[in-house]
C-alpha positions as CSV (number, residue, x, y, z in Angstrom):
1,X,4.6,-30.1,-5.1
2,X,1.1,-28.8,-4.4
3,X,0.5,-26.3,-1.8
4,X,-1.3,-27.4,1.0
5,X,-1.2,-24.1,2.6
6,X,-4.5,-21.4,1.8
7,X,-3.5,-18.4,0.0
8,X,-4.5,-14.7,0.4
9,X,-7.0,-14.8,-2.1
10,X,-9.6,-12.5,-3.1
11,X,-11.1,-15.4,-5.4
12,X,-11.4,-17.6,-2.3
13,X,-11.3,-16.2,0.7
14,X,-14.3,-13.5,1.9
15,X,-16.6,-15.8,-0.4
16,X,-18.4,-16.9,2.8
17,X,-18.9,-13.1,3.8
18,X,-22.3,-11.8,3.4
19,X,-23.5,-10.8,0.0
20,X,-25.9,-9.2,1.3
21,X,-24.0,-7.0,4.1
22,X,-21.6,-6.0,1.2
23,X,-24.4,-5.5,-1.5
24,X,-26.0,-2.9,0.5
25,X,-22.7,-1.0,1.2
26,X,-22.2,-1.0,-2.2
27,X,-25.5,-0.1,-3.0
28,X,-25.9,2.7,-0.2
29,X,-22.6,4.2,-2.2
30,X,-23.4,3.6,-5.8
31,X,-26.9,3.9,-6.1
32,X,-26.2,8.1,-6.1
33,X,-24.4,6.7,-9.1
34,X,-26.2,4.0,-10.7
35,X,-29.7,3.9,-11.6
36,X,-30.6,1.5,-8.5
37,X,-32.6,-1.0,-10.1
38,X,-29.7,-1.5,-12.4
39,X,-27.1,-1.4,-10.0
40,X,-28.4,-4.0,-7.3
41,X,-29.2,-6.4,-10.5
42,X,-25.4,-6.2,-11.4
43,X,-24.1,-5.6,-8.3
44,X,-24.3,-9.3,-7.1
45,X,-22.5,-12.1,-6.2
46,X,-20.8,-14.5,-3.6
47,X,-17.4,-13.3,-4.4
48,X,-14.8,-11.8,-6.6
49,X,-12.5,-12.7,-9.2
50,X,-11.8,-16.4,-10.9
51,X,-11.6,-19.6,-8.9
52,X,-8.2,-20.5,-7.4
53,X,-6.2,-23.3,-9.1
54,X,-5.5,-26.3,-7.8
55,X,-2.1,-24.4,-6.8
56,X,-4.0,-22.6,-4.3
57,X,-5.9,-24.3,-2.0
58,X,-9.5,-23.1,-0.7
59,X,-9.6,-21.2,2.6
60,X,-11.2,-22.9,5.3
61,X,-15.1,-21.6,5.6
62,X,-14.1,-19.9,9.3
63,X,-13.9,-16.0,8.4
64,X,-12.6,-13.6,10.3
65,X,-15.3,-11.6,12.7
66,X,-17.0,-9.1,10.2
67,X,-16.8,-6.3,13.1
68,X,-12.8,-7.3,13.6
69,X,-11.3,-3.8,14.2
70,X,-7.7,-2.9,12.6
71,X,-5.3,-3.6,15.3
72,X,-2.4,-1.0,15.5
73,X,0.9,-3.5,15.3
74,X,4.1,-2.1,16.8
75,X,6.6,-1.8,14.7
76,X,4.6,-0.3,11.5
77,X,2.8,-2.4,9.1
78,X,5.3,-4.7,7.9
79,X,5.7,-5.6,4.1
80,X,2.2,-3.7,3.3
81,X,2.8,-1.1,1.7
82,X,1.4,2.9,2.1
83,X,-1.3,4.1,0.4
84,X,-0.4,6.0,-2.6
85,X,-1.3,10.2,-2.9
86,X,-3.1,9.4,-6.6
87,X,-6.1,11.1,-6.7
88,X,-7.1,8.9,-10.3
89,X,-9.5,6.6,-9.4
90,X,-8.4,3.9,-11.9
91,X,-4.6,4.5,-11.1
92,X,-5.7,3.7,-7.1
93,X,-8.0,1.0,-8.0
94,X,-5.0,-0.5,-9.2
95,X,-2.8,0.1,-6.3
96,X,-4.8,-1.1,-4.1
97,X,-5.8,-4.6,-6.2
98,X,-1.9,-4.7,-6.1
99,X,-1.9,-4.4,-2.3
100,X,-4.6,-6.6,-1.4
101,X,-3.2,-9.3,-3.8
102,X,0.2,-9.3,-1.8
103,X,1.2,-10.0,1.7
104,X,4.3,-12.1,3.0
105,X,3.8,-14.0,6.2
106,X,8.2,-13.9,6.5
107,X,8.2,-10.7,7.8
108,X,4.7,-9.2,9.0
109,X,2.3,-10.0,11.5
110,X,-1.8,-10.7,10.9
111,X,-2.6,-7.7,13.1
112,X,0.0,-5.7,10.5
113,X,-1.3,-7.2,7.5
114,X,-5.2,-5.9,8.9
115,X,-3.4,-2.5,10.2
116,X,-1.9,-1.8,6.7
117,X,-4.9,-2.7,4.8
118,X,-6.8,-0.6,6.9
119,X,-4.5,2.6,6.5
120,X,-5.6,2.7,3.0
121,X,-9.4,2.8,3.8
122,X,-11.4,6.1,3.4
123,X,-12.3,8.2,6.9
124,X,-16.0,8.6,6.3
125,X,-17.8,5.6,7.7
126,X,-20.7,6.0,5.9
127,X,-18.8,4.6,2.5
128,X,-16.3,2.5,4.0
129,X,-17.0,-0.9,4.2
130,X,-14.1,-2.9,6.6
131,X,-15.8,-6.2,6.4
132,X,-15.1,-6.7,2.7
133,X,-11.9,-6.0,2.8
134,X,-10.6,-7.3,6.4
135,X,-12.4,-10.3,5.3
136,X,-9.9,-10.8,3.0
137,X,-7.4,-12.2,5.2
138,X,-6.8,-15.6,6.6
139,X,-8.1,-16.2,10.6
140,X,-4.7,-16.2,13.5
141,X,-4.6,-20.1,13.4
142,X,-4.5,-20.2,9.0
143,X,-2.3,-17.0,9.4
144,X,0.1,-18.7,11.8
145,X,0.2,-22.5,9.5
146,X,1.0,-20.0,6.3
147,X,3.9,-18.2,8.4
148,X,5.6,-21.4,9.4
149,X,5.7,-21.9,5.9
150,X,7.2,-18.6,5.0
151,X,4.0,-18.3,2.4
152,X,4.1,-15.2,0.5
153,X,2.7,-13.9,-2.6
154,X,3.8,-11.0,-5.0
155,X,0.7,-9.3,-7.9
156,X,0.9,-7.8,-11.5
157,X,-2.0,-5.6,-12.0
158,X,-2.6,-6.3,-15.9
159,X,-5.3,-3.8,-16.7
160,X,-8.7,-1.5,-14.6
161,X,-11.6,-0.3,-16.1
162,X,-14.8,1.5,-15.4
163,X,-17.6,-1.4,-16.0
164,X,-20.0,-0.9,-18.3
165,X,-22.8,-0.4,-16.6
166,X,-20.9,2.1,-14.1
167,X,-20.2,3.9,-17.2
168,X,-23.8,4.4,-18.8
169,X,-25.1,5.5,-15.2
170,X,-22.9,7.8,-14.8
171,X,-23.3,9.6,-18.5
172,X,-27.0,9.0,-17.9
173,X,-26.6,11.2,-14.6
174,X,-23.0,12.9,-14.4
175,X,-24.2,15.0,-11.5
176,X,-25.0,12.2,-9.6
177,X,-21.0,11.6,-8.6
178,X,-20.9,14.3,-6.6
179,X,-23.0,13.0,-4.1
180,X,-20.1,10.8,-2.4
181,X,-17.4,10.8,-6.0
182,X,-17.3,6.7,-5.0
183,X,-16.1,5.3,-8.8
184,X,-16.4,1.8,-9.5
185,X,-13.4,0.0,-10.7
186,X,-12.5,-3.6,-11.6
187,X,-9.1,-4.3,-11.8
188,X,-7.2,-7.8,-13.8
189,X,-3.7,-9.2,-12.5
190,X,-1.9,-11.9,-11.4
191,X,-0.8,-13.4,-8.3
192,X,2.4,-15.2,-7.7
193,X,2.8,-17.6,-4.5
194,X,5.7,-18.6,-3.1
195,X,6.6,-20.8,0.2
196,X,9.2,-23.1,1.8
197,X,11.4,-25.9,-0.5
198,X,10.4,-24.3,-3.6
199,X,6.6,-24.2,-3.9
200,X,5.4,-21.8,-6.0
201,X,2.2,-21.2,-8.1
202,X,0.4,-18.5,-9.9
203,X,-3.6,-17.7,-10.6
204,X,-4.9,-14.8,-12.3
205,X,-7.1,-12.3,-10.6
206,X,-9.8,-10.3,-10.9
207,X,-11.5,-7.9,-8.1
208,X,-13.9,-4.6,-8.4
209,X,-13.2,-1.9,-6.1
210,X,-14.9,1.1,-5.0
211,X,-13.0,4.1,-4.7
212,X,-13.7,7.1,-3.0
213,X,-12.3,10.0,-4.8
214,X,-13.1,13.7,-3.3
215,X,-11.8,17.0,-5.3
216,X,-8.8,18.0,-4.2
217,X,-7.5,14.7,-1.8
218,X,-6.1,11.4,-2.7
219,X,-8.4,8.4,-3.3
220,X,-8.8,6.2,-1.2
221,X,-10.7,2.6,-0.9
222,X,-14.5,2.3,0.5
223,X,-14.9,-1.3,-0.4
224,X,-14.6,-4.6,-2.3
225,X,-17.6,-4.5,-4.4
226,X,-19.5,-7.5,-5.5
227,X,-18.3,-9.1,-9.0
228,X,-18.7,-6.8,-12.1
229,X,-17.3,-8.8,-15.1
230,X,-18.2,-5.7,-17.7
């Protein structure tokens, strides 16, 4: 049985948001970092991660509205979990692919779904970019065809890394972290979906994250970066 119901999908969904909106987010916060002409020439892309399978079906192109403002749900945030206290910017990176790759529409709500997510966002406006990652989730009407199909998904995180180029920046310029200590990760896994009668299907996943990490707090996330494959 295929499923005819749109997943939560990083791959898929958000791929419709602007490039550019989120390229110059990215860029604001890792040009301190990168050497800018290298940067914005890797830094691009319409989206993140492999394309769905078959098992998965395309979200509509409707997005949500890129100013869409976390509600605050009552009770809590549902099945979405807390934001760790890891103050590793790989270990986070991870967490937080993990989170974004799971959701189950059983038991929580859009607005908590958008009010968990946004829990684990960093405070400083300047670095946090809402739009890539609230984009990542389905509009009410998608939301609400997904629930009556008690659609939900569960994620392995296989492996994170520093890409490449984030690397040779940074040992080009160490000094240069400290500007806003936003770290570049992209992060590999697995997502498992599940819904009504059975259905069930599986992609693998790839996303690249950046992490704000300042001395002496937890991490937190600042955006979903453009696709970084190295």
């Amino acid at each position: 049985m295929r499923n005819r119901f749109p997943s939560l999908s990083l791959s898929s969904y958000g791929a419709g948001w602007s490039a550019n909106r989120r390229i110059a987010i990215v860029a604001s916060v890792v040009a301190v970092l990168l050497a800018l002409a290298a940067a914005v020439a890797l830094l691009t892309g319409s989206g993140n991660g492999h394309q769905a399978p078959d098992a998965a079906t395309p979200a509509p192109a409707d997005s949500p509205s890129s100013s869409e403002a976390a509600p605050k749900p009552s009770p809590g945030s549902g099945s979405v979990p807390k934001p760790p206290q890891i103050a590793e910017p790989v270990a986070y990176a991870k967490a937080a692919a993990q989170m974004l790759w799971s959701y189950d529409t059983r038991d929580t709500s859009r607005d908590q779904q958008l009010a968990g997510m946004r829990a684990w966002m960093t405070a400083e406006p300047k670095y946090a970019d809402w739009a890539s990652v609230s984009g990542q989730v389905p509009d009410p009407v998608l939301w609400s065809r997904m629930a009556d199909q008690d659609q939900h998904a569960t994620a392995s995180v296989t492996e994170g890394h520093y890409p490449s180029a984030f690397k040779a920046a940074l040992a080009e310029d160490p000094s240069a972290i400290t500007e806003a200590y936003i770290y570049v990760v992209t992060v590999n896994g697995k997502q498992q979906i599940a819904w009504k009668k059975g259905g069930s299907g599986a992609e693998e996943r790839a996303v690249t994250l950046a992490v704000q990490c300042l001395p002496d707090h937890d991490c937190a996330l600042a955006a979903i970066a453009p696709s970084v494959t190295q």
